[in-house]
N, C-alpha and C positions, 0 to 999 in steps of 0.2 A: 273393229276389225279392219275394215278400210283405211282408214289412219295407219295402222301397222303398216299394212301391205305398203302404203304411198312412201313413210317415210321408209321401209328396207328398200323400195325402188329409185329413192331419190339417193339415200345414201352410193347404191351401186354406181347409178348414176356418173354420179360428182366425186365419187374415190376419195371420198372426207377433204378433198378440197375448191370447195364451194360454197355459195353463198344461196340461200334462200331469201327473194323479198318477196313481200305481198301489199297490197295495196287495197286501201276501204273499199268496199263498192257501193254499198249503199244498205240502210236499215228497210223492209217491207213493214206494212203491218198485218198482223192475223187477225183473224174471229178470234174472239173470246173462247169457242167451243173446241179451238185446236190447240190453244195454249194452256200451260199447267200451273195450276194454282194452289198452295199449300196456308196450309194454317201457319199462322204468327210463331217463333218460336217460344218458350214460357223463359229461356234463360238464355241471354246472349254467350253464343259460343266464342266471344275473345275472352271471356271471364271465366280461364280454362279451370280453376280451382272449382267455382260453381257448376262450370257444365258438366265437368266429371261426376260431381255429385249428385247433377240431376241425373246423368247418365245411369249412373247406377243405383238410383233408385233410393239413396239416403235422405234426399232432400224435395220438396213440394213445394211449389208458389202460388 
């Protein structure tokens, strides 16, 4: 929702002629305990033929 708001604000802003840059600042690192961790996928999603089919449930690995 903040995103929204920044880019209708920047748009208003710059009157669609403008330029946006950003620049790196730098990686932190977390605990473990605040970062989110997910299991392995079972079918890689560029292999859109099989993931569809996992998706819907035709097919099991």
């Amino acid at each position: 929702m903040a995103a929204v708001l920044f880019a209708f604000r920047y748009m208003n802003l710059i009157q669609g002629k403008g330029m946006f840059i950003t620049k790196f600042h730098g990686l932190k690192k977390i605990p473990l305990k605040l970062g989110v961790t997910r299991e392995k996928q079972r079918v890689d999603p560029l292999n859109k033929k099989m993931y569809m089919l996992y998706k819907l449930n035709a097919v099991r690995k």
